[in-house]
N, C-alpha and C positions, 0 to 999 in steps of 0.2 A: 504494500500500500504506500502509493506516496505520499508525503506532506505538501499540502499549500496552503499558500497564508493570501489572504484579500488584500490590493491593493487600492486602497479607498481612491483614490485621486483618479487611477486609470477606470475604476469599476471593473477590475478583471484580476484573474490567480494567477501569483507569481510562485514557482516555488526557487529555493535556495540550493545548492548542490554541495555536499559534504562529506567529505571521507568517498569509499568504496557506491558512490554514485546512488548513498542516502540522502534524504532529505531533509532542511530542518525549518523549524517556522521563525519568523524573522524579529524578535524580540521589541523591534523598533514599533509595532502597532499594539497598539491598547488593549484587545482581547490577550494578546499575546502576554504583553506585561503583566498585566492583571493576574493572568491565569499562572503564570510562574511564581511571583511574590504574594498572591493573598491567598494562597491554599491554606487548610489546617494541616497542616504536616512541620515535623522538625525539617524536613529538608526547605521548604518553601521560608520555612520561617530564619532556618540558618540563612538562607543565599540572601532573605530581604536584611536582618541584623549585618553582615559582611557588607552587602554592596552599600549602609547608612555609614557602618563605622568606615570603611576608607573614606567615604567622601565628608566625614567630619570631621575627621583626624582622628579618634577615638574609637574605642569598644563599647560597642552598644550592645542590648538584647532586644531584639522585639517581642514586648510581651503581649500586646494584642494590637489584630487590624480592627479597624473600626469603622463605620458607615463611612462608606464614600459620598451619600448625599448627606450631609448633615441639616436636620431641620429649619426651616424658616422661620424666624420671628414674628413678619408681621407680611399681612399678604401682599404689600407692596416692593418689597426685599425679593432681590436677585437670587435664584436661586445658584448653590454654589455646589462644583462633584470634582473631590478629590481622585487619582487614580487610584494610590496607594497611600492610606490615612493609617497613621500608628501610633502607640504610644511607647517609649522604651521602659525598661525596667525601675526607672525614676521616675518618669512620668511624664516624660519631654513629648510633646507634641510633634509628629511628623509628616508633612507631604513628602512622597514624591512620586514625579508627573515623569513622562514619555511624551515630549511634543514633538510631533511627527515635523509638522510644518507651520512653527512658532509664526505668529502675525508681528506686525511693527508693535502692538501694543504690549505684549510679551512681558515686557519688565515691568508695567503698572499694574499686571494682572496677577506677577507673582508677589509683588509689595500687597495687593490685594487680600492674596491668599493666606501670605504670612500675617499682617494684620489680625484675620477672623482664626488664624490659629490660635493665636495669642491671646486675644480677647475672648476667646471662648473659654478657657479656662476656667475654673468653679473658684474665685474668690472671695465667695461670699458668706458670711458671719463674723463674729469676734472674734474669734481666735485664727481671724485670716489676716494677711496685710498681703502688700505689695509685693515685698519680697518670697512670697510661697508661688509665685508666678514663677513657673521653668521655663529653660531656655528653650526654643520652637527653630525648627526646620522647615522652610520653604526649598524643597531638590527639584529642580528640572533639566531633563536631559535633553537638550537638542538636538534631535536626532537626526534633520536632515539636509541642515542648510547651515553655513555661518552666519554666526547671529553678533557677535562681538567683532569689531575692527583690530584686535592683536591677533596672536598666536597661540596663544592661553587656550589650552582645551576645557581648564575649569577655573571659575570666580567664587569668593564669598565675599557677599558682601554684607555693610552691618552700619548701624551708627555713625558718621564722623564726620567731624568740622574740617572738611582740608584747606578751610583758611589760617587755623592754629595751630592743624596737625594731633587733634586731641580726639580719641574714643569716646565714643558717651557710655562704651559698655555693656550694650542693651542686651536683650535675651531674644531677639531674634535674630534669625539668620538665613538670607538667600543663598543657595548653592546653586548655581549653574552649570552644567557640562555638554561641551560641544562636541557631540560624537564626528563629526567631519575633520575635525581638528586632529584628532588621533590616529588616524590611520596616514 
């Protein structure tokens, strides 16, 4: 049986050719992402914990995926669908996306996203403050175009005045990676 994977854009199956003239599905389309990182399995759950911690610098665990559509507020509110929504073993908040074919808007929609991570958070009663807000992960992989004017296959970005050169700190975090860039 061979694999093929949907190519949205053309509306027609493309397959990939691997090894002894097997076939495999092409990771950069959404069913595909999805179906590999939010399985309930240790294996799905290892490969999405690994592919967070390289791209944050750190050892994370994913200890659960969570609604990718997360409820609306008020029936005027945009509605908003993570690919791959987690929490780690602390409690850090995580996207991360597969955009096949990033629009020009791309980086206000992941400032967007990281935003409603962050502020969704449960800080509410006395014995809450400010500071019980964990740090939050906005990942997006661009999968098929250069999206950034360097060489840089991956960015984070965060807080900071580059008129004084000073962090403000903050507990979010964009991660960008540009798959075109890598190869």
């Amino acid at each position: 049986m061979q694999t093929k994977n949907l190519n949205p854009a053309q509306n027609e199956w493309e397959t990939f050719p691997f090894g002894d003239g097997a076939r495999i599905l092409d990771i950069r389309y959404d069913p595909v992402f999805k179906g590999v990182f939010t399985k309930d399995t240790a294996k799905s759950r290892g490969a999405l914990s690994d592919l967070i911690s390289s791209l944050i610098g750190r050892i994370v665990t994913v200890e659960a995926v969570i609604a990718n559509e997360p409820p609306v507020d008020d029936t005027r509110q945009r509605p908003l669908r993570f690919d791959v929504a987690c929490k780690t073993g602390k409690g850090e908040p995580i996207n991360v996306e597969m955009s096949f074919n990033p629009k020009a808007h791309e980086p206000v929609r992941l400032e967007y996203h990281a935003a409603k991570l962050f502020v969704g958070q449960d800080i509410h009663g006395e014995d809450k403050t400010y500071n019980d807000l964990k740090e939050t992960y906005q990942i997006a992989i661009l999968a098929k175009m250069k999206f950034f004017p360097d060489e840089n296959f991956a960015h984070t970005f965060l807080y900071y005045d580059p008129d004084n050169r000073v962090s403000l700190g903050g507990r979010t975090r964009i991660i960008t990676v540009e798959l075109i860039k890598t190869g």
